[in-house]
TIKOL-906300 format. One record per residue: x, z, y of N, C-alpha, C, O, CB in turn; residue in three letters. Coordinates in steps of 0.1 Angstrom, whole numbers. Each point is the difference from the previous one (the first is absolute). Glycine has a CB too. Example, Ala and Ser with C-alpha at 12.3 -4.5 7.8 and 13.67 -1.06 7.14 Angstrom:
BEGIN
132, 78, -57, -9, 0, 12, 9, 0, 12, 10, 7, 0, -29, 5, -12, Ala
15, -19, 23, 9, 0, 11, -8, 8, 11, 5, 1, 11, 7, -23, -17, Ser
END
This chain:
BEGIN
129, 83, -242, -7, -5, 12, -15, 1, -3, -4, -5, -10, 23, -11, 16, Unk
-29, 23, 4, -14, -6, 2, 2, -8, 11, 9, -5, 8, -23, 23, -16, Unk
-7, -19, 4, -1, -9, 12, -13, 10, 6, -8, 7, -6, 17, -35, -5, Unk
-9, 26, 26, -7, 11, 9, -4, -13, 9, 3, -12, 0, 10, 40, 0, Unk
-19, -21, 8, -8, -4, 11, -8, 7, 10, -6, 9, -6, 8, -24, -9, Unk
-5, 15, 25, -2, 9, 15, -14, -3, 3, -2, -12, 2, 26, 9, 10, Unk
-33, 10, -11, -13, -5, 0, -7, 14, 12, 5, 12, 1, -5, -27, -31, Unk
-10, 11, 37, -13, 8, 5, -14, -1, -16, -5, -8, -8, 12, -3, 43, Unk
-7, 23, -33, -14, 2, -8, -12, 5, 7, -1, 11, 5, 16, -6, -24, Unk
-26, -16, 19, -13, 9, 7, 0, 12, -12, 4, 1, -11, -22, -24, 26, Unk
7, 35, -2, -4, 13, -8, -12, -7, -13, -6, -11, -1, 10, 31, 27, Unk
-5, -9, -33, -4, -1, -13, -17, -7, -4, -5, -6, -10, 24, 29, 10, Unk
-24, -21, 9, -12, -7, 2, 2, -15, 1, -4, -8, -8, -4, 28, 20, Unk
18, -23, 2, 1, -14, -1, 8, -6, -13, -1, -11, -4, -1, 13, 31, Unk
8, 5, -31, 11, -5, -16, -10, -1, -9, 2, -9, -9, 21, 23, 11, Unk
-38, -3, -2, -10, 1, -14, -4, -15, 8, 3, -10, -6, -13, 41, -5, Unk
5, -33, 21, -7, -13, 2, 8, -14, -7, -2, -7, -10, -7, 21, 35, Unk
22, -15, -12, 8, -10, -7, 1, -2, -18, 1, -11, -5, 11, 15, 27, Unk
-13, 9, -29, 4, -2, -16, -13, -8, -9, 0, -9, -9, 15, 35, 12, Unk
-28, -18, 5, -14, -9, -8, 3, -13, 7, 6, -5, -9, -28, 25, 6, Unk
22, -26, 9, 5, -14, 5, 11, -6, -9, 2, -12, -1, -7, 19, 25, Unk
12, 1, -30, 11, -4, -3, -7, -1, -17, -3, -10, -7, 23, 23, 28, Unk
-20, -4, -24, -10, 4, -12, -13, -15, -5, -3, -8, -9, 6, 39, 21, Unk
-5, -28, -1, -15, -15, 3, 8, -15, -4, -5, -7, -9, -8, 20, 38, Unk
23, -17, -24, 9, -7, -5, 10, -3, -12, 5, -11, -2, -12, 14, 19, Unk
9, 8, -25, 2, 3, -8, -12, -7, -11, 1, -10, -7, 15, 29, 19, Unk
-24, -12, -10, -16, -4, -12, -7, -15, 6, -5, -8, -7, -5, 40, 4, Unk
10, -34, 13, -10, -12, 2, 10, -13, 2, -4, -11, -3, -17, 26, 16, Unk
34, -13, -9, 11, -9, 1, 13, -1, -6, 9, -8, 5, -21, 7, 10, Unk
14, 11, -27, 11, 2, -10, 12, 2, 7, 12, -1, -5, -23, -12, -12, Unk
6, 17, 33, 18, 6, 8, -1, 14, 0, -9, 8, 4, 14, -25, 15, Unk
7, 19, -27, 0, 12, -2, 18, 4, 8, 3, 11, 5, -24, -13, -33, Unk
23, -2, 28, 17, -1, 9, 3, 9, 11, 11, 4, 3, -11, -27, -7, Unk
-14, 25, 12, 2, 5, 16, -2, 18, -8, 3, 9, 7, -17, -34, 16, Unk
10, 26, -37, -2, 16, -4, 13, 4, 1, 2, 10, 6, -21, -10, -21, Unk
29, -6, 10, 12, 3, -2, 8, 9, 16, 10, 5, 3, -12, -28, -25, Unk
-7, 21, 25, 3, 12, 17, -6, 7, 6, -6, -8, 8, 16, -2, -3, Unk
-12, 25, -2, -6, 5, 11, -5, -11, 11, 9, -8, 2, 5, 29, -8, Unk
-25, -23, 13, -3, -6, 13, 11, 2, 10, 5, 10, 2, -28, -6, -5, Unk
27, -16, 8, 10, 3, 9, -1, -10, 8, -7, -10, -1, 20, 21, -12, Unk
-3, -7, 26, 6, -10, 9, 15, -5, 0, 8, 5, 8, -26, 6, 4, Unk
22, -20, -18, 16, -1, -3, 8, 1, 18, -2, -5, 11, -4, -15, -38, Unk
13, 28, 23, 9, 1, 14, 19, -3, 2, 6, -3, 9, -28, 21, -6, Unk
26, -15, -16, 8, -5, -5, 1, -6, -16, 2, 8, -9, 4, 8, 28, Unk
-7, -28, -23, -1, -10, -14, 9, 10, -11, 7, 10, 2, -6, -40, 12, Unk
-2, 26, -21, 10, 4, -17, 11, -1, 4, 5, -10, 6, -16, 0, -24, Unk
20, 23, 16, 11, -2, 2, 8, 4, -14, -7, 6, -9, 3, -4, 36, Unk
16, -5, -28, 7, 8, -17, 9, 8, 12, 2, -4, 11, 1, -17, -39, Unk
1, 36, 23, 5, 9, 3, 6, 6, -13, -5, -4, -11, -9, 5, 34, Unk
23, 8, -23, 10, 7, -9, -7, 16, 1, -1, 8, 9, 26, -26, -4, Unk
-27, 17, -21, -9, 14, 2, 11, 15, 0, -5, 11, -1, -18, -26, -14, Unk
35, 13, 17, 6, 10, 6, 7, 1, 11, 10, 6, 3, -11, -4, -20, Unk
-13, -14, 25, 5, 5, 16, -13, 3, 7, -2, 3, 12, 23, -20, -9, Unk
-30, 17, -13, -15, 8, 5, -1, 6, 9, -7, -4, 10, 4, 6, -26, Unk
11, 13, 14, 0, 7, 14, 7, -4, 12, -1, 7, 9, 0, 9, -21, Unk
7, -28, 13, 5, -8, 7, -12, -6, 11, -2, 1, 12, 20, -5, -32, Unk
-26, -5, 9, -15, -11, 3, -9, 12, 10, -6, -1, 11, 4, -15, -41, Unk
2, 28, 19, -10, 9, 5, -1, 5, 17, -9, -1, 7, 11, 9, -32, Unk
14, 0, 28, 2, 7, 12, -1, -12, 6, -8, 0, 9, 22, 21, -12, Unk
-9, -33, 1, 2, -13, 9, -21, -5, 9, -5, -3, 11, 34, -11, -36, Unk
-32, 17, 13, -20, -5, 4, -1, 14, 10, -2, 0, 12, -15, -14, -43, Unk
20, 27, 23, -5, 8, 9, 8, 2, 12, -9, 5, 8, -1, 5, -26, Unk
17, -11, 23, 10, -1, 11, -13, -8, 12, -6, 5, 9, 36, -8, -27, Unk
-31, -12, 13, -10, -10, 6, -9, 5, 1, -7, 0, 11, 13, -15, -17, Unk
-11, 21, -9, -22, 7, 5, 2, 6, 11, -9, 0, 8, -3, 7, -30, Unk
24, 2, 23, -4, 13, 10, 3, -4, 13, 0, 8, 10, 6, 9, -24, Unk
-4, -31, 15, 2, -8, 13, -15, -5, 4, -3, -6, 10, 30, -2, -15, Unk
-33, 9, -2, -13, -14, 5, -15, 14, 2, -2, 11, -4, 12, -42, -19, Unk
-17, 21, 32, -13, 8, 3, -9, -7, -10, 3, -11, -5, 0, 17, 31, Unk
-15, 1, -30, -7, -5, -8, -7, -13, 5, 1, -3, 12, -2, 26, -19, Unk
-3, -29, 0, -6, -15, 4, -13, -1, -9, -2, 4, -12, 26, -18, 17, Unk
-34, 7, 7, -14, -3, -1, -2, -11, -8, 5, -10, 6, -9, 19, 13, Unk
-2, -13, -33, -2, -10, -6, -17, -9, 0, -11, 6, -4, 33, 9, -8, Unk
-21, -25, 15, -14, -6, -1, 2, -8, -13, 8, -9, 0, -16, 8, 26, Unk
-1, 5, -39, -3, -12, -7, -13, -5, 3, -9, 8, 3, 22, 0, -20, Unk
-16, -22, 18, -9, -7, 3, -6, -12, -7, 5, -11, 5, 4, 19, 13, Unk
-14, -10, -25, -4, -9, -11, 11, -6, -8, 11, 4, 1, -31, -8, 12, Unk
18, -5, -20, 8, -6, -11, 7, -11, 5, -5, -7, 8, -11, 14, -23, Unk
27, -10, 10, 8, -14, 2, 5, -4, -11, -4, 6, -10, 10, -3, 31, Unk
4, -13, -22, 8, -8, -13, 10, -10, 3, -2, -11, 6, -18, 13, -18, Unk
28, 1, 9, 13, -8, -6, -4, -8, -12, 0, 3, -12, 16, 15, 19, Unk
-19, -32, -1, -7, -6, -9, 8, -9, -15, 8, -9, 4, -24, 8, 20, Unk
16, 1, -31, -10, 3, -7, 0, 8, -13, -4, -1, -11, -2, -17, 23, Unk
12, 27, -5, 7, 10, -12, -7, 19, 6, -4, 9, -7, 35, -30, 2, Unk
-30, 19, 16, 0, 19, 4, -13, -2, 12, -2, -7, 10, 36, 17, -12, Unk
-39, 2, -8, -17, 0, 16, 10, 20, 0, 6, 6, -8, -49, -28, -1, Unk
36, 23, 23, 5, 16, 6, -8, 2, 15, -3, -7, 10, 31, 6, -23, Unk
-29, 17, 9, -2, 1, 15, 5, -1, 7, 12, 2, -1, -21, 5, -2, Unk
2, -10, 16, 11, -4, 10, 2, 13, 8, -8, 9, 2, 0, -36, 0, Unk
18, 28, 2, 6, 10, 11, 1, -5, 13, 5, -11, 0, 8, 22, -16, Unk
-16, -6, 27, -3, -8, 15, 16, 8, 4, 2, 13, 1, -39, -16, 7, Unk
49, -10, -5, 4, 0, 6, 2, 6, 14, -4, -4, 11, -1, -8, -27, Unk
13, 24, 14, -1, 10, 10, 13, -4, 10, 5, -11, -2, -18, 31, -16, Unk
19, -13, 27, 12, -2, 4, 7, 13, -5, 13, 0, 1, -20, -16, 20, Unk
2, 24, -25, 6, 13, -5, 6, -1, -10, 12, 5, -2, -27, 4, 9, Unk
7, -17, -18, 1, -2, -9, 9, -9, -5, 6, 2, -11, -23, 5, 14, Unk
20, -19, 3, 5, -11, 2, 16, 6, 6, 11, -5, -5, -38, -12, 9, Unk
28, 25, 3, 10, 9, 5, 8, 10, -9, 12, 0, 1, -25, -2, 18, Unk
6, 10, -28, -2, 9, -10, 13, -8, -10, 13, 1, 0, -44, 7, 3, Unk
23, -16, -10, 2, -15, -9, 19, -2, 4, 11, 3, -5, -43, -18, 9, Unk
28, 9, 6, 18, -6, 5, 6, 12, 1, 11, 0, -6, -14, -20, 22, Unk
1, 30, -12, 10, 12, 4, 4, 3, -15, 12, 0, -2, -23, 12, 27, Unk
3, -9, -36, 3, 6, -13, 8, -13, -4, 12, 4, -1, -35, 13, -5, Unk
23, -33, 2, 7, -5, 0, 15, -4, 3, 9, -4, -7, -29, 7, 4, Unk
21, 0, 19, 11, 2, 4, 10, 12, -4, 12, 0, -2, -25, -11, 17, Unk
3, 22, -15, 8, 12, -6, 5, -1, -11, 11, 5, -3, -21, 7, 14, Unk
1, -19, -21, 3, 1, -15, 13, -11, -1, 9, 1, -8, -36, 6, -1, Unk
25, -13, 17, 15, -16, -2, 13, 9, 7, 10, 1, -7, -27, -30, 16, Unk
15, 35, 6, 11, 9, 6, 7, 10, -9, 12, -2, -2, -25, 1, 21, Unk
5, 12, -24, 4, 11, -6, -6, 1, -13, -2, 11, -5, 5, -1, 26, Unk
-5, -21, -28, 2, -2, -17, 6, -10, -7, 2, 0, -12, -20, 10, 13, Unk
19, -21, 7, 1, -13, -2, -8, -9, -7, 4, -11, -5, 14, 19, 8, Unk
-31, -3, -4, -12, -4, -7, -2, -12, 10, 2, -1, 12, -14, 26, -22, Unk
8, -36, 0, -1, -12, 13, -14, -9, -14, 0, 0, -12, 37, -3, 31, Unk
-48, -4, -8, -6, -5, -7, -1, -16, 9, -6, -3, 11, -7, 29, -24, Unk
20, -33, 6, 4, -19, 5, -14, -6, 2, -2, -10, 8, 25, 4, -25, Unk
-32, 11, 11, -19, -7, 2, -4, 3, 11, -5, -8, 8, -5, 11, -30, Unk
13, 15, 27, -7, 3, 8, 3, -4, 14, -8, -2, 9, 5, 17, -26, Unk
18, -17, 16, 9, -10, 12, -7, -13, 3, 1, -5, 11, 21, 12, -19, Unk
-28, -12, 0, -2, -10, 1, -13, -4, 5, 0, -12, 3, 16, 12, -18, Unk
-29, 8, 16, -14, -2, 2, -4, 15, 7, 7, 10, -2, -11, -30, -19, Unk
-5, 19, 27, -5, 10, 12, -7, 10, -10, -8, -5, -8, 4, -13, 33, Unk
6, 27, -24, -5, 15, -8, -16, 0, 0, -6, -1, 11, 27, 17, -1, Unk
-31, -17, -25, -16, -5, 1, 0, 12, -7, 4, 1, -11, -12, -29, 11, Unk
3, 41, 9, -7, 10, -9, -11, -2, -8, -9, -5, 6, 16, 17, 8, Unk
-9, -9, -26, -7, 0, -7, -8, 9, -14, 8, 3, -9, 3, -20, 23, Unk
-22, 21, -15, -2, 7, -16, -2, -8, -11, -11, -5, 0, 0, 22, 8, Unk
19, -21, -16, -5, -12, -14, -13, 6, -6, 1, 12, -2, 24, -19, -8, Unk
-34, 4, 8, -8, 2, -12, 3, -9, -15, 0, 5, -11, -16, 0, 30, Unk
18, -16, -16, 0, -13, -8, 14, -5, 1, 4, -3, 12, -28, -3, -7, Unk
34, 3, -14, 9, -8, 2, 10, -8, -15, -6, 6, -10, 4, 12, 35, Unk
7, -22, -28, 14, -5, -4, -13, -8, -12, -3, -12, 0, 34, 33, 7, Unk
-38, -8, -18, -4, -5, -11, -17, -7, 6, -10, -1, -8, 28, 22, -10, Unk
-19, -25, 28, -14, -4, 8, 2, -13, -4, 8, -6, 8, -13, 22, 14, Unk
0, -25, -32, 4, -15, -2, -7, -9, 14, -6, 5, 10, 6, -2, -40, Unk
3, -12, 29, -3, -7, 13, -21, -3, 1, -8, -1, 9, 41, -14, -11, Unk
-33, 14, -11, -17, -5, -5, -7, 17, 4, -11, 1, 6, 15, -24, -33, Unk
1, 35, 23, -6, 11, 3, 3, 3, 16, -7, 8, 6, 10, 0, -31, Unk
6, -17, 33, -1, 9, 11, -10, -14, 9, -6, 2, 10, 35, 19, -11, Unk
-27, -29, -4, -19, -7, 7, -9, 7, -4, -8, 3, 9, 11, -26, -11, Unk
-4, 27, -8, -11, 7, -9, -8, 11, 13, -11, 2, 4, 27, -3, -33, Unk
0, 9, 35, 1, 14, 5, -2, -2, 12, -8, 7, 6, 22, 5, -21, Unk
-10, -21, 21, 4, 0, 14, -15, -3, 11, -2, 3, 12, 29, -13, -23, Unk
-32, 2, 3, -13, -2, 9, -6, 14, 0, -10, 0, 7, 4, -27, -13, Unk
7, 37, 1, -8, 14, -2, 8, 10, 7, -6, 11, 1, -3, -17, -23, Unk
18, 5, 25, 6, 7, 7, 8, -3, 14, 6, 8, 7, -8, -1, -30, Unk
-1, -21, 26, 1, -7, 13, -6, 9, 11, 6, 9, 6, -7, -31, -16, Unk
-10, 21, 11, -8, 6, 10, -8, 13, -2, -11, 3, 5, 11, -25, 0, Unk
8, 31, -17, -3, 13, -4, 1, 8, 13, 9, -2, 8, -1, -1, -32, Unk
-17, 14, 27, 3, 7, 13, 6, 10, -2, -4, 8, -8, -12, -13, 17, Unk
27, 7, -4, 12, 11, -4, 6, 12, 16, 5, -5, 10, 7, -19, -32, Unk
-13, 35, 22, 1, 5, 14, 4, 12, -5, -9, 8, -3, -9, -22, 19, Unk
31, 19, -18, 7, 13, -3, 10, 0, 10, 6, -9, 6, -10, 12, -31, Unk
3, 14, 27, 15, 3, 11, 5, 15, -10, -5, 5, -9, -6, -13, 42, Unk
25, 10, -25, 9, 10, -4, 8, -2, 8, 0, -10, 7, -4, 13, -27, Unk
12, 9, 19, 13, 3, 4, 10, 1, -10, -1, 9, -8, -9, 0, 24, Unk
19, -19, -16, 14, 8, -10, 12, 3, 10, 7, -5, 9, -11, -11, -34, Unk
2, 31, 13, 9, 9, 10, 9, 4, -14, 3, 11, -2, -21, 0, 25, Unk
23, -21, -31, 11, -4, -9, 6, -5, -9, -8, -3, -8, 4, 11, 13, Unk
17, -13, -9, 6, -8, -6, -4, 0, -10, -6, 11, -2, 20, -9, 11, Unk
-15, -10, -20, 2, 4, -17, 12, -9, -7, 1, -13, 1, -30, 20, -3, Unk
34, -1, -4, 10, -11, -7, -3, 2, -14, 0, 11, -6, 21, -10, 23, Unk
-24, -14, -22, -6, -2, -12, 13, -5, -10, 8, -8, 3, -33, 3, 9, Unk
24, 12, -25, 8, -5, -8, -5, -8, -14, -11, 0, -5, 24, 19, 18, Unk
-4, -24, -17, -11, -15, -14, 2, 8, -10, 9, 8, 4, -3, -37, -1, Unk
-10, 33, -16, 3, 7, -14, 2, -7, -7, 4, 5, -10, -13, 9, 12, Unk
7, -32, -1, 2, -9, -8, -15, -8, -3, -2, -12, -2, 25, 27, -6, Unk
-30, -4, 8, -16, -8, 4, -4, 1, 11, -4, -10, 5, -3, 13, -23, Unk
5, 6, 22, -10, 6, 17, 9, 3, 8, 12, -1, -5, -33, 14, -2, Unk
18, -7, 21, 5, 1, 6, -9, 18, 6, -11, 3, 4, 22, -35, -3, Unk
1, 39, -4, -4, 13, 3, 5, 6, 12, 11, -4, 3, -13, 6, -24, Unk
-4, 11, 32, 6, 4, 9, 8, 9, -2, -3, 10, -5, -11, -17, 13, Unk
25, 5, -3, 12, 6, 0, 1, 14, 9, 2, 12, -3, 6, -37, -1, Unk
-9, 19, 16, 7, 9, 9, -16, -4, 14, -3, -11, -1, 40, 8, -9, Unk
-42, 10, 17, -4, 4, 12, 8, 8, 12, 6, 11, -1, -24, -13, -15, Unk
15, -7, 26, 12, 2, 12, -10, -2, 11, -5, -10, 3, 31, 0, -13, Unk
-29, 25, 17, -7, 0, 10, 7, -6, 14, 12, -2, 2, -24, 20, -14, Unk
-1, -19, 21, 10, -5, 11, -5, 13, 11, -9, 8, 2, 12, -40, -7, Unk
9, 28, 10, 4, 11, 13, -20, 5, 7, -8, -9, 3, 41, -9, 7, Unk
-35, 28, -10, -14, 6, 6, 0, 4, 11, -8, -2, 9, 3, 7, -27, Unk
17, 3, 19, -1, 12, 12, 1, 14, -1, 6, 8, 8, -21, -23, 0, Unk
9, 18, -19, -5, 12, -3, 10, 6, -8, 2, 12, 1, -25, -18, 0, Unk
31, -2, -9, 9, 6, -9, 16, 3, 5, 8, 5, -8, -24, -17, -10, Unk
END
């Protein structure tokens, strides 16, 4: 068994941005935890899957990517899950928020992938910078500095990524475009 997980990745600029942030926390507030992953937007949580049903997992995401139109992302300054996780915040799209449930649904329908947390509380997109190893004294430390930080990036993700754990990090697996038009 791994363990994977379903994510949007901003393009590479916004990922170098998020990483010195990430980086920045690492050196001035000893969180180093949020390195352990490409920048992301969680869209489906950790799941354990059986790694000889892979091509199973795989056609199953791409089947879905090739269903969805690309979606517009606003990150917009900073927020926190107090008092453990500061992240950028992602503005709440209906696309997005639509996106989210549909990949869930599919993944519970036609994988039987089921996440009981996510049932339970309304889908908060988000980018971690800061999280799990952020003690509670460092994220007062952090938080007034990055409260009212001015933050204003856009993109489009126009694909899946399913990320898999190696036991330390979390590496990309697989990229699953979504449906364009063109292809």
């Amino acid at each position: 068994m791994s363990r994977f997980f379903v994510a949007l990745l901003p393009p590479q600029d916004i990922q170098d941005y998020a990483n010195e942030i990430k980086h920045y926390f690492a050196d001035c507030y000893a969180s180093s935890g949020a390195l352990k992953s490409p920048p992301h937007i969680t869209l489906q949580p950790p799941f354990e899957w059986a790694d000889a049903n892979l091509p199973l997992l795989e056609a199953s995401l791409k089947e879905f990517a090739n269903g969805q139109q690309p979606v517009p992302i606003t990150l917009k300054g900073f927020n926190a899950f107090a008092p453990r996780v500061i992240y950028i915040n992602v503005v709440r799209s209906q696309e997005l928020l639509t996106l989210q449930a549909d990949l869930m649904a599919h993944t519970e329908s036609n994988l039987g992938i089921v996440d009981q947390v996510s049932k339970t509380r309304p889908f908060a997109p988000h980018l971690t910078v800061a999280f799990r190893d952020l003690t509670k004294q460092n994220f007062k430390a952090a938080w007034p500095e990055f409260e009212s930080r001015h933050l204003h990036l856009e993109f489009t993700a126009d694909k899946l990524t399913l990320l898999l754990h190696d036991g330390k990090r979390w590496n990309i697996k697989r990229e699953l475009a979504f449906f364009s038009g063109s292809n």
